[in-house]
CHARMM-style PDB file with segment names, atoms N, HN, CA, C and O in Angstrom:
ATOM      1  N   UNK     1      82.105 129.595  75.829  1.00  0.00      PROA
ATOM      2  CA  UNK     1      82.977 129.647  76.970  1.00  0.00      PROA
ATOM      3  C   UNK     1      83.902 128.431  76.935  1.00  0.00      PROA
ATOM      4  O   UNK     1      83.347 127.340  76.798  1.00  0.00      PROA
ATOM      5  N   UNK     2      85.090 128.460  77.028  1.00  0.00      PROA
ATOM      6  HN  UNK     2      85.540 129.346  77.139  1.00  0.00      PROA
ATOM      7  CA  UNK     2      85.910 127.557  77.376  1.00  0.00      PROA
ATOM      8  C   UNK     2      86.345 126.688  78.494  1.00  0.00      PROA
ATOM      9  O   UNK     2      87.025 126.976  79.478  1.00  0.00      PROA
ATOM     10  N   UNK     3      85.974 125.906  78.245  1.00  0.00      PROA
ATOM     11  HN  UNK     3      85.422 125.671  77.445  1.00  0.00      PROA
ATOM     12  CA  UNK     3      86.019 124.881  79.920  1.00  0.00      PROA
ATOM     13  C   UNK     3      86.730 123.679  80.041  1.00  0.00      PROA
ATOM     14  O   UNK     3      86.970 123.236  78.918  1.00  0.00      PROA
ATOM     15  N   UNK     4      87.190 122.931  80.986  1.00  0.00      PROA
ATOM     16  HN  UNK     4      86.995 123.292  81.898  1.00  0.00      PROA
ATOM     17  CA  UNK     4      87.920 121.930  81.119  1.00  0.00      PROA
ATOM     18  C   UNK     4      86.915 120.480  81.615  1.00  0.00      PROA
ATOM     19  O   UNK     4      85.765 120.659  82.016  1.00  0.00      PROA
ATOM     20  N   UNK     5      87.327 119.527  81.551  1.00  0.00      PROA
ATOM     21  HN  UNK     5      88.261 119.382  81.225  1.00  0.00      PROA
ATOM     22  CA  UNK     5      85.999 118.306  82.438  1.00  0.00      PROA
ATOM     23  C   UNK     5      86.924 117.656  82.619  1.00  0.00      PROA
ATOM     24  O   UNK     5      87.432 117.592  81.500  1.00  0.00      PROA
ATOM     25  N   UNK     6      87.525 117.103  83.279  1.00  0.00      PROA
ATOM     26  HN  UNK     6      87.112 117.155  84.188  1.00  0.00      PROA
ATOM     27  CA  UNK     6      88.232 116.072  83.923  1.00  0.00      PROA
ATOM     28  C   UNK     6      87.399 115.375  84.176  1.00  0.00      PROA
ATOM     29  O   UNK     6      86.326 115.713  84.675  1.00  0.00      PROA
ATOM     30  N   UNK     7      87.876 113.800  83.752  1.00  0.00      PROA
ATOM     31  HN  UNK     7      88.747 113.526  83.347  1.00  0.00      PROA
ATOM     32  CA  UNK     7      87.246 112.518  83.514  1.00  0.00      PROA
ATOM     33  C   UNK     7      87.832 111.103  83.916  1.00  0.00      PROA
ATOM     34  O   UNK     7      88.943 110.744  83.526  1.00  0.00      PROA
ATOM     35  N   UNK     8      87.124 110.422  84.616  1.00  0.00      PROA
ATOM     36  HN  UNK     8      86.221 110.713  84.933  1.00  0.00      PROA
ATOM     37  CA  UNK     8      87.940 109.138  84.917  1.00  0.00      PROA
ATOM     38  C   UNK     8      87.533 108.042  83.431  1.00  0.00      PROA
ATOM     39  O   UNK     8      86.824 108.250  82.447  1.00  0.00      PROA
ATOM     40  N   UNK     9      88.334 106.888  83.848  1.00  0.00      PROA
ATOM     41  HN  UNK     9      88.910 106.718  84.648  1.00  0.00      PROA
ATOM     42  CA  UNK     9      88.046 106.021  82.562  1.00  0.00      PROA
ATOM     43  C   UNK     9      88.443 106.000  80.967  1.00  0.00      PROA
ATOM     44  O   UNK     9      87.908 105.206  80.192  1.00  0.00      PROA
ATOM     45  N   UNK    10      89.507 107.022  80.526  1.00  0.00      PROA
ATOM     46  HN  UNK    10      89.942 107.667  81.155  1.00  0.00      PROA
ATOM     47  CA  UNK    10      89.818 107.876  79.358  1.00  0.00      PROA
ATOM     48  C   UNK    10      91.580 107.160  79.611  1.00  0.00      PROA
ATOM     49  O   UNK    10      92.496 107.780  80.153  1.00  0.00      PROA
ATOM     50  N   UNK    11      91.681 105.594  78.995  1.00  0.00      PROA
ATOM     51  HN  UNK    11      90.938 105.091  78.555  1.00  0.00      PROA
ATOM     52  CA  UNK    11      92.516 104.913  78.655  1.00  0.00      PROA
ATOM     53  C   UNK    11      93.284 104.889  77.814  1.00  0.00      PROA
ATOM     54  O   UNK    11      94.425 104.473  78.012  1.00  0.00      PROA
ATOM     55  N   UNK    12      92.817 105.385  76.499  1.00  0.00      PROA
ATOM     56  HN  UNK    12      91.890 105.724  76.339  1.00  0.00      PROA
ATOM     57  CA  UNK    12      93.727 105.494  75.287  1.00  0.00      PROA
ATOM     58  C   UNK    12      92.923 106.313  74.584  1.00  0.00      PROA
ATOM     59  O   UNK    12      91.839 106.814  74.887  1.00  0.00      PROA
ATOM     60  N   UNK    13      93.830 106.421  73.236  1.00  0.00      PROA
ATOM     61  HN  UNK    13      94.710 106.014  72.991  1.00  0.00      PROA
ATOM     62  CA  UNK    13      93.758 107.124  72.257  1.00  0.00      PROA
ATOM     63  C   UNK    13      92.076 106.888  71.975  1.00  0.00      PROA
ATOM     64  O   UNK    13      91.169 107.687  72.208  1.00  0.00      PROA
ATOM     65  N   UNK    14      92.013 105.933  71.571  1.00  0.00      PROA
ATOM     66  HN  UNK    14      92.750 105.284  71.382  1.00  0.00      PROA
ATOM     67  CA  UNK    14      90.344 105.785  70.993  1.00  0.00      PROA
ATOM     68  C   UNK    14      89.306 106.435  71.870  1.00  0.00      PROA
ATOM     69  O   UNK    14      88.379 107.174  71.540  1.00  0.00      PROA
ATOM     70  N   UNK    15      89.667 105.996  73.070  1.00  0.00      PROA
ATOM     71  HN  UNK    15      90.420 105.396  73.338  1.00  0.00      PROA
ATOM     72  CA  UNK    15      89.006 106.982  74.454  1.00  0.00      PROA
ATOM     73  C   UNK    15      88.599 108.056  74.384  1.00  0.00      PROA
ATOM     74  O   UNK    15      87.494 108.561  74.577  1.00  0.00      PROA
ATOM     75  N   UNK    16      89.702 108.476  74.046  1.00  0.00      PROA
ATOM     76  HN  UNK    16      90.600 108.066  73.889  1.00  0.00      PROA
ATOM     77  CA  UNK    16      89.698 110.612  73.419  1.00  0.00      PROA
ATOM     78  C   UNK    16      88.749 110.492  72.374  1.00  0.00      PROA
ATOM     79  O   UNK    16      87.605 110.926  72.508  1.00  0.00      PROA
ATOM     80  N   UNK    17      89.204 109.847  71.183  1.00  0.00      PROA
ATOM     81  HN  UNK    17      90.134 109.494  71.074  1.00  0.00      PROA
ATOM     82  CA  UNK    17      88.155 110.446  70.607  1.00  0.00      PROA
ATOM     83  C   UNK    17      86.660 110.047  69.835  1.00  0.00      PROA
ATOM     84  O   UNK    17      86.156 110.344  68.751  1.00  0.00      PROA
ATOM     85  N   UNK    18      86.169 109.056  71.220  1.00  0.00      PROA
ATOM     86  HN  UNK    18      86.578 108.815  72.100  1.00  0.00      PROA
ATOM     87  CA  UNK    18      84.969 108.433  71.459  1.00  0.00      PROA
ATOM     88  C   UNK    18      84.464 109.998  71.905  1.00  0.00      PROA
ATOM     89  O   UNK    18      83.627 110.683  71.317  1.00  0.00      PROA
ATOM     90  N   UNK    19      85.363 110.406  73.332  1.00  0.00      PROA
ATOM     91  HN  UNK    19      86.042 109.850  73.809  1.00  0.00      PROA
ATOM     92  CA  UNK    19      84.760 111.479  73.956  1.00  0.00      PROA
ATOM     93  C   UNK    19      84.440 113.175  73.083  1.00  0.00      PROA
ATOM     94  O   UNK    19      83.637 114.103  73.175  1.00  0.00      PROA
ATOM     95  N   UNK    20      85.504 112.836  72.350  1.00  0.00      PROA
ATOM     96  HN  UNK    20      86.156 112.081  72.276  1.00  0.00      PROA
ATOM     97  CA  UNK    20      85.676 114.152  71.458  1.00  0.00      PROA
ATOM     98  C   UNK    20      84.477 114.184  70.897  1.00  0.00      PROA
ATOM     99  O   UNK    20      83.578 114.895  71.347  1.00  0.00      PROA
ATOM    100  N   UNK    21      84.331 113.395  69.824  1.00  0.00      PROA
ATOM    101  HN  UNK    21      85.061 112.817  69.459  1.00  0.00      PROA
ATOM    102  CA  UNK    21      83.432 112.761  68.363  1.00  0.00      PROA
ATOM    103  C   UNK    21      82.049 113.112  69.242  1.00  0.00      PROA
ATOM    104  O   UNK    21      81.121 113.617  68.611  1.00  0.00      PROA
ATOM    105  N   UNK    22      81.843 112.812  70.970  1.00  0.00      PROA
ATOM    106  HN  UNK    22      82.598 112.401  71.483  1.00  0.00      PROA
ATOM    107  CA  UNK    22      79.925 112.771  71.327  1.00  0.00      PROA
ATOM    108  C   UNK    22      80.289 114.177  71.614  1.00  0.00      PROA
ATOM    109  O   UNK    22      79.142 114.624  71.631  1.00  0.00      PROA
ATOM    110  N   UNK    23      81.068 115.242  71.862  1.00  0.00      PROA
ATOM    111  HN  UNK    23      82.000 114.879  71.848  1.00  0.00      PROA
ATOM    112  CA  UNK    23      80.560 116.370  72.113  1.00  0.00      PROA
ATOM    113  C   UNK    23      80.813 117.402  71.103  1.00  0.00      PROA
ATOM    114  O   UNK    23      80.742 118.615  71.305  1.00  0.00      PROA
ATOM    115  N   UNK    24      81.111 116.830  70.008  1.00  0.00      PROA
ATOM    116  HN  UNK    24      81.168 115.846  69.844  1.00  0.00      PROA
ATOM    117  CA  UNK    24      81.305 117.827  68.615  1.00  0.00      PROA
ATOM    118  C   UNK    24      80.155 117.433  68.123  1.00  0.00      PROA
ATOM    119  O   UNK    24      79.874 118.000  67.067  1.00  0.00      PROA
ATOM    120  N   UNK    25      78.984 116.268  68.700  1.00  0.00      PROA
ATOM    121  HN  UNK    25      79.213 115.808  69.557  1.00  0.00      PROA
ATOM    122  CA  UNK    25      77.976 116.204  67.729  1.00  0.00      PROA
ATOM    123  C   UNK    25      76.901 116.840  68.656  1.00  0.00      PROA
ATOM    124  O   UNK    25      75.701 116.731  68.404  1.00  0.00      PROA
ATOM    125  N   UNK    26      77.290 117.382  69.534  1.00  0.00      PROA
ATOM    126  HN  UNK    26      78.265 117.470  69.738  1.00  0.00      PROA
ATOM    127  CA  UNK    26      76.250 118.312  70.357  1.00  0.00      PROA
ATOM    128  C   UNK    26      76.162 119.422  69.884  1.00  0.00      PROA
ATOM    129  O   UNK    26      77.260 119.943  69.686  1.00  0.00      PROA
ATOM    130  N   UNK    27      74.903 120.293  69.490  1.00  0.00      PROA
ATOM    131  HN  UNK    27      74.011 119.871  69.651  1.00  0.00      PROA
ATOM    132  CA  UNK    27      74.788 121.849  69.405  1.00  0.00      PROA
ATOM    133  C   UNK    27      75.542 122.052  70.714  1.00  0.00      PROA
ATOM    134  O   UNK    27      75.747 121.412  71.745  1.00  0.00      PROA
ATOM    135  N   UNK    28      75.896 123.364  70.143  1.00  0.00      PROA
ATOM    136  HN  UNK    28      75.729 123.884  69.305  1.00  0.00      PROA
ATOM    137  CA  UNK    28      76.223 124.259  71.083  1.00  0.00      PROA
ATOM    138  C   UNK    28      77.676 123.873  71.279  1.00  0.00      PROA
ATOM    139  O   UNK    28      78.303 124.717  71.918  1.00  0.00      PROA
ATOM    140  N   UNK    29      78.356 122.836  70.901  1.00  0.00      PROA
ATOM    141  HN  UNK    29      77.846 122.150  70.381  1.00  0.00      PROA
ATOM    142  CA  UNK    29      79.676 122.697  71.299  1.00  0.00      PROA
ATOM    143  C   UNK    29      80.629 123.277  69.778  1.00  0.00      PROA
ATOM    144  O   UNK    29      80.209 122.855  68.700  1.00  0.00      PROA
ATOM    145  N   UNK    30      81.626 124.034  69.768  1.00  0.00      PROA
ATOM    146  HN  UNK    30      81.967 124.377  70.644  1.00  0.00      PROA
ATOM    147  CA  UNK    30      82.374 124.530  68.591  1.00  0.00      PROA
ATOM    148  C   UNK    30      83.466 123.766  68.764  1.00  0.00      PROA
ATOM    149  O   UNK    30      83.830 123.492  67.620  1.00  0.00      PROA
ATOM    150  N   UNK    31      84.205 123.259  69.537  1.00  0.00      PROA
ATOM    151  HN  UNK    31      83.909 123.481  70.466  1.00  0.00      PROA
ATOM    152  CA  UNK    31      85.397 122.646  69.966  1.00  0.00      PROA
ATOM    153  C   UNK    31      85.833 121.778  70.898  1.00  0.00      PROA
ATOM    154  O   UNK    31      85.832 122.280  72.022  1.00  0.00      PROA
ATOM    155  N   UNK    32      86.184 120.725  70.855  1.00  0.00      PROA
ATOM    156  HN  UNK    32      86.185 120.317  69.942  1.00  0.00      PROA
ATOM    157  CA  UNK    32      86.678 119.314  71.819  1.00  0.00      PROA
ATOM    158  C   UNK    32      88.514 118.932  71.288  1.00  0.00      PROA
ATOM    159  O   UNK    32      89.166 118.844  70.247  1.00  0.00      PROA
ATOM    160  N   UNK    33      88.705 118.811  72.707  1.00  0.00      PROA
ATOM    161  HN  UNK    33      88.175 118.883  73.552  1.00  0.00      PROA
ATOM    162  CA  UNK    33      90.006 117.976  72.317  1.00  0.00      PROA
ATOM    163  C   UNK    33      90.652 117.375  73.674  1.00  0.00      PROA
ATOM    164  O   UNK    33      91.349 118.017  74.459  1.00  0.00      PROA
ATOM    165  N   UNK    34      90.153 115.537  73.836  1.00  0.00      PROA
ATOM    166  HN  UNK    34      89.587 115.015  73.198  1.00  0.00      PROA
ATOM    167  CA  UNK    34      90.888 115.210  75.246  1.00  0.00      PROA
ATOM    168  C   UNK    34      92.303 114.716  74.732  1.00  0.00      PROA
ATOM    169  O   UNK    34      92.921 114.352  73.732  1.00  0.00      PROA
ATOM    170  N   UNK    35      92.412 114.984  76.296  1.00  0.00      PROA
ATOM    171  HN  UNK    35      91.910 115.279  77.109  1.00  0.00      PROA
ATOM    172  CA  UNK    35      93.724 114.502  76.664  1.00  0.00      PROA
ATOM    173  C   UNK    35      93.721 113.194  77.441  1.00  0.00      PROA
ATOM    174  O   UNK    35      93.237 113.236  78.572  1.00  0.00      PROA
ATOM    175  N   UNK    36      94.088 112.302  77.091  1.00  0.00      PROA
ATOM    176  HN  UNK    36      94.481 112.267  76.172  1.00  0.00      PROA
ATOM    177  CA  UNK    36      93.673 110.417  77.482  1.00  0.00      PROA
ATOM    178  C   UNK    36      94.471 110.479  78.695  1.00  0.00      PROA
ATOM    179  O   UNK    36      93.859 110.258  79.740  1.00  0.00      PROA
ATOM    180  N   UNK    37      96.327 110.862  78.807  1.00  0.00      PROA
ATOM    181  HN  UNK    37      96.825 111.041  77.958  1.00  0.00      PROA
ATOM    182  CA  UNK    37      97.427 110.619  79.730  1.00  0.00      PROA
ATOM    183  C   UNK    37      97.037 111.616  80.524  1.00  0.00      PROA
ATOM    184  O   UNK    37      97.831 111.534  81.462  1.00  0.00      PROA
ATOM    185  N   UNK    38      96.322 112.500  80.743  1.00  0.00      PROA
ATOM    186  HN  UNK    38      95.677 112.567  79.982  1.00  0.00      PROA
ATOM    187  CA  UNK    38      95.917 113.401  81.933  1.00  0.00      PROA
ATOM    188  C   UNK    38      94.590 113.424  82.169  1.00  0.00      PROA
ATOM    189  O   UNK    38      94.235 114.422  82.796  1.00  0.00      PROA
ATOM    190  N   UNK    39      93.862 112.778  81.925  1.00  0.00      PROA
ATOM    191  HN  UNK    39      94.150 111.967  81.416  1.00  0.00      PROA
ATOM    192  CA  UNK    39      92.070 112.483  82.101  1.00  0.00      PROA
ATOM    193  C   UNK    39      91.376 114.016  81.868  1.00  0.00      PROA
ATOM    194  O   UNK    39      91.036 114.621  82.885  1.00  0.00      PROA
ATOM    195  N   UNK    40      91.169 114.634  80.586  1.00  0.00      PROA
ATOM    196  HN  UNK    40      91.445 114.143  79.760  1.00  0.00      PROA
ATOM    197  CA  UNK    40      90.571 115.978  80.418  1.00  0.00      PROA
ATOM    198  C   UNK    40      90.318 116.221  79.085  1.00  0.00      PROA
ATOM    199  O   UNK    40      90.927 115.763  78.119  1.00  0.00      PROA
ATOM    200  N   UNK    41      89.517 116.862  79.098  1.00  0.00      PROA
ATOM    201  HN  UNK    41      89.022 117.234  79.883  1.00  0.00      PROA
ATOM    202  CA  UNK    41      88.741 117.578  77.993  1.00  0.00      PROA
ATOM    203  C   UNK    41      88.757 118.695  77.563  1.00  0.00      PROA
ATOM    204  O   UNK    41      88.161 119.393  78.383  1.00  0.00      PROA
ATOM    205  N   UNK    42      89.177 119.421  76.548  1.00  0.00      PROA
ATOM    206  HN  UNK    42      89.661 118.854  75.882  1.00  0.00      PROA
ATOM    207  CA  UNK    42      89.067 120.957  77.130  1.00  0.00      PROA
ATOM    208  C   UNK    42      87.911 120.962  75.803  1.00  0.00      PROA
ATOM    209  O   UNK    42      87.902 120.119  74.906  1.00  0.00      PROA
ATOM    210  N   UNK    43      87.068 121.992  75.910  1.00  0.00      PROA
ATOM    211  HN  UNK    43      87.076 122.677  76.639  1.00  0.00      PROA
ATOM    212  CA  UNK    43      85.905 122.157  75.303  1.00  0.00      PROA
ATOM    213  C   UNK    43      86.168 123.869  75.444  1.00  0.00      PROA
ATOM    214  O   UNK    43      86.737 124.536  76.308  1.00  0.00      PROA
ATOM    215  N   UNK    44      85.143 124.400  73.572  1.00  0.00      PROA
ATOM    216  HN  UNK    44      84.681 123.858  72.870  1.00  0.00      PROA
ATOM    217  CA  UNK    44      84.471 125.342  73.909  1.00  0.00      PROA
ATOM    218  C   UNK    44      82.948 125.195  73.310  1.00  0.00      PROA
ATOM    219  O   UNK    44      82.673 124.955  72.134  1.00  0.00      PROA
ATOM    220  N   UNK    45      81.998 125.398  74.417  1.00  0.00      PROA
ATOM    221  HN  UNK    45      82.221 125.593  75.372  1.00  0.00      PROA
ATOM    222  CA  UNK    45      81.107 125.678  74.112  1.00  0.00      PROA
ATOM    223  C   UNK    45      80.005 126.259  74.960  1.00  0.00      PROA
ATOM    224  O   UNK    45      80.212 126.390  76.166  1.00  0.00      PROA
ATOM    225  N   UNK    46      78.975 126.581  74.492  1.00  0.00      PROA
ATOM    226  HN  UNK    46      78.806 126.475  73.512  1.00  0.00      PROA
ATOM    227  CA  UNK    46      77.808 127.103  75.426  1.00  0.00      PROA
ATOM    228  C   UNK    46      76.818 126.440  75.872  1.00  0.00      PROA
ATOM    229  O   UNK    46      75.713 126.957  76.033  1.00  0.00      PROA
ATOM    230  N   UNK    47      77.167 124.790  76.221  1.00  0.00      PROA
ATOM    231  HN  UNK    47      78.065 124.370  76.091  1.00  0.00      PROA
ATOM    232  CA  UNK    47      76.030 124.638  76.942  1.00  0.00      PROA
ATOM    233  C   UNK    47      77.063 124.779  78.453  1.00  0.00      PROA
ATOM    234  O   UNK    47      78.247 125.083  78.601  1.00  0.00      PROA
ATOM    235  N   UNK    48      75.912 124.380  79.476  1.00  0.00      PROA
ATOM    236  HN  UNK    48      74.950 124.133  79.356  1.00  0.00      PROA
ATOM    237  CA  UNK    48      76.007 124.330  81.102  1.00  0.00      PROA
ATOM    238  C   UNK    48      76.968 123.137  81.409  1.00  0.00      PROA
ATOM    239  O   UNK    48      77.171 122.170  80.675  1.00  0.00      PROA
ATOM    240  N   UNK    49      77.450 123.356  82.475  1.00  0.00      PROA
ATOM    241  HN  UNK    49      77.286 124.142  83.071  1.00  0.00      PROA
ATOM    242  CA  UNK    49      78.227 122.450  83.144  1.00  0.00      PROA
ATOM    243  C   UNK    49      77.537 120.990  83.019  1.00  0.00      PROA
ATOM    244  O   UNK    49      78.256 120.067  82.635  1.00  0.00      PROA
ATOM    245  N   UNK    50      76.034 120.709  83.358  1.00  0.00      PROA
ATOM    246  HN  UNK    50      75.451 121.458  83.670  1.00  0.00      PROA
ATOM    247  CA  UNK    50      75.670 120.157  83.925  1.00  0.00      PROA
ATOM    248  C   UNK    50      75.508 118.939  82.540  1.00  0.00      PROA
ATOM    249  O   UNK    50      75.797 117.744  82.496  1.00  0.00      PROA
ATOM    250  N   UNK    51      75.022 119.708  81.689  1.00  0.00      PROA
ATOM    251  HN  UNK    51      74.787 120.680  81.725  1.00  0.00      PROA
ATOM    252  CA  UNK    51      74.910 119.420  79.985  1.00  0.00      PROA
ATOM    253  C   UNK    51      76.021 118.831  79.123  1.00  0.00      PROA
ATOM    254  O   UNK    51      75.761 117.955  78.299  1.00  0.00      PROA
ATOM    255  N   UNK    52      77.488 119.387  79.335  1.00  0.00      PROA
ATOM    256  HN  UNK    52      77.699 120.099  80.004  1.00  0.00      PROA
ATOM    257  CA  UNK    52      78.536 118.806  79.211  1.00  0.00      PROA
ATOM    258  C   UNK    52      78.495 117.341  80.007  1.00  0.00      PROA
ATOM    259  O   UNK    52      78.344 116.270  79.419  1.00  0.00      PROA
ATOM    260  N   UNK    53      78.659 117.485  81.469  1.00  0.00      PROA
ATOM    261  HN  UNK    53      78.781 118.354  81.947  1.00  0.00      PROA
ATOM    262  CA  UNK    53      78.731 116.466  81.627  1.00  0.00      PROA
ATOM    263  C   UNK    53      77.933 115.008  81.490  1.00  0.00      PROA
ATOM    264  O   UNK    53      78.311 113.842  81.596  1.00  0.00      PROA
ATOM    265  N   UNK    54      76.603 115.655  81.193  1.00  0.00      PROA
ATOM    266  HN  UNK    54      76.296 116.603  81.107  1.00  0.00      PROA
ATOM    267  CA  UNK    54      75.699 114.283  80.726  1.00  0.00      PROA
ATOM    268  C   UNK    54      76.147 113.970  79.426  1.00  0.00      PROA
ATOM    269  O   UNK    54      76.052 112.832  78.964  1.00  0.00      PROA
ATOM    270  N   UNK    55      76.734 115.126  78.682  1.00  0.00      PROA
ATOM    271  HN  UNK    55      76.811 116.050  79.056  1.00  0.00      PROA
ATOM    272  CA  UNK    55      77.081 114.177  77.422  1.00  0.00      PROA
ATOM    273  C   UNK    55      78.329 113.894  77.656  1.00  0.00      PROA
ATOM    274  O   UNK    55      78.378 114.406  76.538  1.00  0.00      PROA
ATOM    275  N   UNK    56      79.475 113.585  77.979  1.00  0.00      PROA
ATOM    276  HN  UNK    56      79.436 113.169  78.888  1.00  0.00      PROA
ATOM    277  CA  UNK    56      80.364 112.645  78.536  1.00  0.00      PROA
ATOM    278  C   UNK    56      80.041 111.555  79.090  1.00  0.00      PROA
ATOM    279  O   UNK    56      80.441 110.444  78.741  1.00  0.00      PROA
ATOM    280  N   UNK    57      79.264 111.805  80.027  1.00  0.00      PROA
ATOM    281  HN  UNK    57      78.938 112.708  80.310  1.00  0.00      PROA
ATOM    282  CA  UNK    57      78.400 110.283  80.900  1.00  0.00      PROA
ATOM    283  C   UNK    57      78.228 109.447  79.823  1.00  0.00      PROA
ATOM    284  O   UNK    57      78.776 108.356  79.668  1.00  0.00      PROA
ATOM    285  N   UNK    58      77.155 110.194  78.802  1.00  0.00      PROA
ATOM    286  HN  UNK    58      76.710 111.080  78.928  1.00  0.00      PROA
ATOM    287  CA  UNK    58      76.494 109.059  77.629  1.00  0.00      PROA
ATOM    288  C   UNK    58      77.817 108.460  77.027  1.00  0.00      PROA
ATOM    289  O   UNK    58      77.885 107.240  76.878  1.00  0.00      PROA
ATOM    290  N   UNK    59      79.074 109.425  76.608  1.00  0.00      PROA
ATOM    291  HN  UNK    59      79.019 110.416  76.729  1.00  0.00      PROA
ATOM    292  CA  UNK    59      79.653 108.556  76.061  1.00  0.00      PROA
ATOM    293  C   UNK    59      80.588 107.506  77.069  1.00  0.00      PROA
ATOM    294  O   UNK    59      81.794 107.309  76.918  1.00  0.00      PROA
ATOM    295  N   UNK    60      79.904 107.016  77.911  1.00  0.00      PROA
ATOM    296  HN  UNK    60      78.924 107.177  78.034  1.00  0.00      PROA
ATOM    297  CA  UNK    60      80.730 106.204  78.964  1.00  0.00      PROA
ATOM    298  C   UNK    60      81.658 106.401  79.655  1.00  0.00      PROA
ATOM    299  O   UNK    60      82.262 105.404  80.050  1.00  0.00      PROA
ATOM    300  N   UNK    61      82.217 107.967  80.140  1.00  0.00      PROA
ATOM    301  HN  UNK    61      81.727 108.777  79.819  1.00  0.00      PROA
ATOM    302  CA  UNK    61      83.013 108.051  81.099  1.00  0.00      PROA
ATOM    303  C   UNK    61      82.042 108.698  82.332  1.00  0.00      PROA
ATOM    304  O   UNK    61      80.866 109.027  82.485  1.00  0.00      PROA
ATOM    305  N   UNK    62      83.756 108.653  83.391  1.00  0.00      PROA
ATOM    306  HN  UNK    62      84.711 108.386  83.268  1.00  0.00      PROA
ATOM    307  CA  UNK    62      82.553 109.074  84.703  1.00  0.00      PROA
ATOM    308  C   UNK    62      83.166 110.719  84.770  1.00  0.00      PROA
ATOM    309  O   UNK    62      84.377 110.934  84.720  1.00  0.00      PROA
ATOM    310  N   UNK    63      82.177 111.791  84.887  1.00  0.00      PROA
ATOM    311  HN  UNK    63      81.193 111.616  84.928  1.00  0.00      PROA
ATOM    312  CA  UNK    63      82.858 113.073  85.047  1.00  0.00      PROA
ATOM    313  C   UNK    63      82.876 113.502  86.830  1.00  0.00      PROA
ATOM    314  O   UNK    63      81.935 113.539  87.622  1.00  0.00      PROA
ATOM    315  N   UNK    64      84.723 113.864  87.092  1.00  0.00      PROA
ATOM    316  HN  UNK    64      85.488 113.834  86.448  1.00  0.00      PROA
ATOM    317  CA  UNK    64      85.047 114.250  88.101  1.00  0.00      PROA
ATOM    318  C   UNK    64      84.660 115.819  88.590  1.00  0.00      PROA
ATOM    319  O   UNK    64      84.470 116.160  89.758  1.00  0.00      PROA
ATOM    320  N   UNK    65      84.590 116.697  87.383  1.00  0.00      PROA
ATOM    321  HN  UNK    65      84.744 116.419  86.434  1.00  0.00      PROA
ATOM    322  CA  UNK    65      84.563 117.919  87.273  1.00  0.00      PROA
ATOM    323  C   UNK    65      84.281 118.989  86.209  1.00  0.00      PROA
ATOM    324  O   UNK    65      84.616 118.779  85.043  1.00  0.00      PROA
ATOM    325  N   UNK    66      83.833 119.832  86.478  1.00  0.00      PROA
ATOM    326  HN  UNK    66      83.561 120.002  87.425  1.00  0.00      PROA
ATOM    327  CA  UNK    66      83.550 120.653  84.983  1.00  0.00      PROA
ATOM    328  C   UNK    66      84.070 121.732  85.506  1.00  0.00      PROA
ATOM    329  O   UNK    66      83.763 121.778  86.697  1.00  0.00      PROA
ATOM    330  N   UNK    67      85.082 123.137  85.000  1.00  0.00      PROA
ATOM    331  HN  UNK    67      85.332 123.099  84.032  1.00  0.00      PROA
ATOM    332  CA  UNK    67      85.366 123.800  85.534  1.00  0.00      PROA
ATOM    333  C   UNK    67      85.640 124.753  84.009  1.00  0.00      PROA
ATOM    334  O   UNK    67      85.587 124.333  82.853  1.00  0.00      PROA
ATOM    335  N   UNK    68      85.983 126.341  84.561  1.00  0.00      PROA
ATOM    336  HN  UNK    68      86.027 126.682  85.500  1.00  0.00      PROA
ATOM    337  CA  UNK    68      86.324 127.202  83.461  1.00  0.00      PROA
ATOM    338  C   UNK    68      87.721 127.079  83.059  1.00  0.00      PROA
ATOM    339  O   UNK    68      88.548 127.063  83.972  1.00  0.00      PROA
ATOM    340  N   UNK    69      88.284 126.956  81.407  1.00  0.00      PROA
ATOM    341  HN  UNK    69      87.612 126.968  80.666  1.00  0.00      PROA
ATOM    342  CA  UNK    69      89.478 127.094  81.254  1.00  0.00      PROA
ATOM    343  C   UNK    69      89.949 128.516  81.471  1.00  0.00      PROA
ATOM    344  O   UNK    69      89.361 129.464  80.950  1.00  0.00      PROA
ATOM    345  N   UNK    70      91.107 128.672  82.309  1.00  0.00      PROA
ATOM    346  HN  UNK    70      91.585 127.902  82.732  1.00  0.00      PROA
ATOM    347  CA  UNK    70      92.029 129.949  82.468  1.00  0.00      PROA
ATOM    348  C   UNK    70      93.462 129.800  82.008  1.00  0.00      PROA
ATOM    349  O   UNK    70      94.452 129.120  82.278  1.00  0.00      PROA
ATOM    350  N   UNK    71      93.010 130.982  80.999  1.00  0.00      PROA
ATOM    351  HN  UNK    71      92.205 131.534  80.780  1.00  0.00      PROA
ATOM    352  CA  UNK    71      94.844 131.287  80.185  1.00  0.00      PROA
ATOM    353  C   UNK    71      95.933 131.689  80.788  1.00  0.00      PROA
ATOM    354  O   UNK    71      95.890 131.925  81.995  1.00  0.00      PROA
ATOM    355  N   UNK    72      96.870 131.810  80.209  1.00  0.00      PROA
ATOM    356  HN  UNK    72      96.905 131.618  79.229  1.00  0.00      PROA
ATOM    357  CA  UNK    72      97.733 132.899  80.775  1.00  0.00      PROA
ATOM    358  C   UNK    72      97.824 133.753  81.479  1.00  0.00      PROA
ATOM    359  O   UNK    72      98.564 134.005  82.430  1.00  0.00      PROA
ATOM    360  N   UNK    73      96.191 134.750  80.493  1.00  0.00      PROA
ATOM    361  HN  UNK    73      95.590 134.545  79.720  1.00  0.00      PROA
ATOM    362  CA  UNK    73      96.447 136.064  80.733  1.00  0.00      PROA
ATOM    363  C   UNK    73      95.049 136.312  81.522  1.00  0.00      PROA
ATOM    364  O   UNK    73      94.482 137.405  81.491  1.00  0.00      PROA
ATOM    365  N   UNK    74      94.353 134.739  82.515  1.00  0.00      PROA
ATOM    366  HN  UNK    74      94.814 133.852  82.540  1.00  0.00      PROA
ATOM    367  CA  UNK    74      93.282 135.021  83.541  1.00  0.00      PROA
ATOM    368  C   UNK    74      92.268 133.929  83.107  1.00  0.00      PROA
ATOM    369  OT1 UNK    74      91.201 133.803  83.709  1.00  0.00      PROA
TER     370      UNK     74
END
């Protein structure tokens, strides 16, 4: 499933991909890519909201939100 996490603390470039790098080494995650200048994450994978966000926590940010990504077309 594709989802978004908006994140406080995600300053620069290295930021991103501190955050990227801990959730591509999680099972269950196929895809990471933040965005530092808009505080977000977009992820696909199958773990839980709750699971995403502890692994963000670990990598030292604070998570505002976990929510579903919606396309275009819903």
């Amino acid at each position: 499933m594709k989802k978004v996490i908006e994140v406080e603390g995600m300053c620069c470039k290295r930021c991103a991909e501190r955050a990227e790098k801990k959730l591509l080494l999680s099972d269950g995650v196929s895809g990471a890519h933040a965005n530092f200048k808009k505080g977000v994450i977009f992820v696909e994978a199958a773990l839980s909201d709750a699971e995403l966000a502890a692994c963000v926590e670990a990598a030292g940010f604070k998570v505002r939100e976990v929510r579903p990504r919606k396309g275009i077309f819903g």
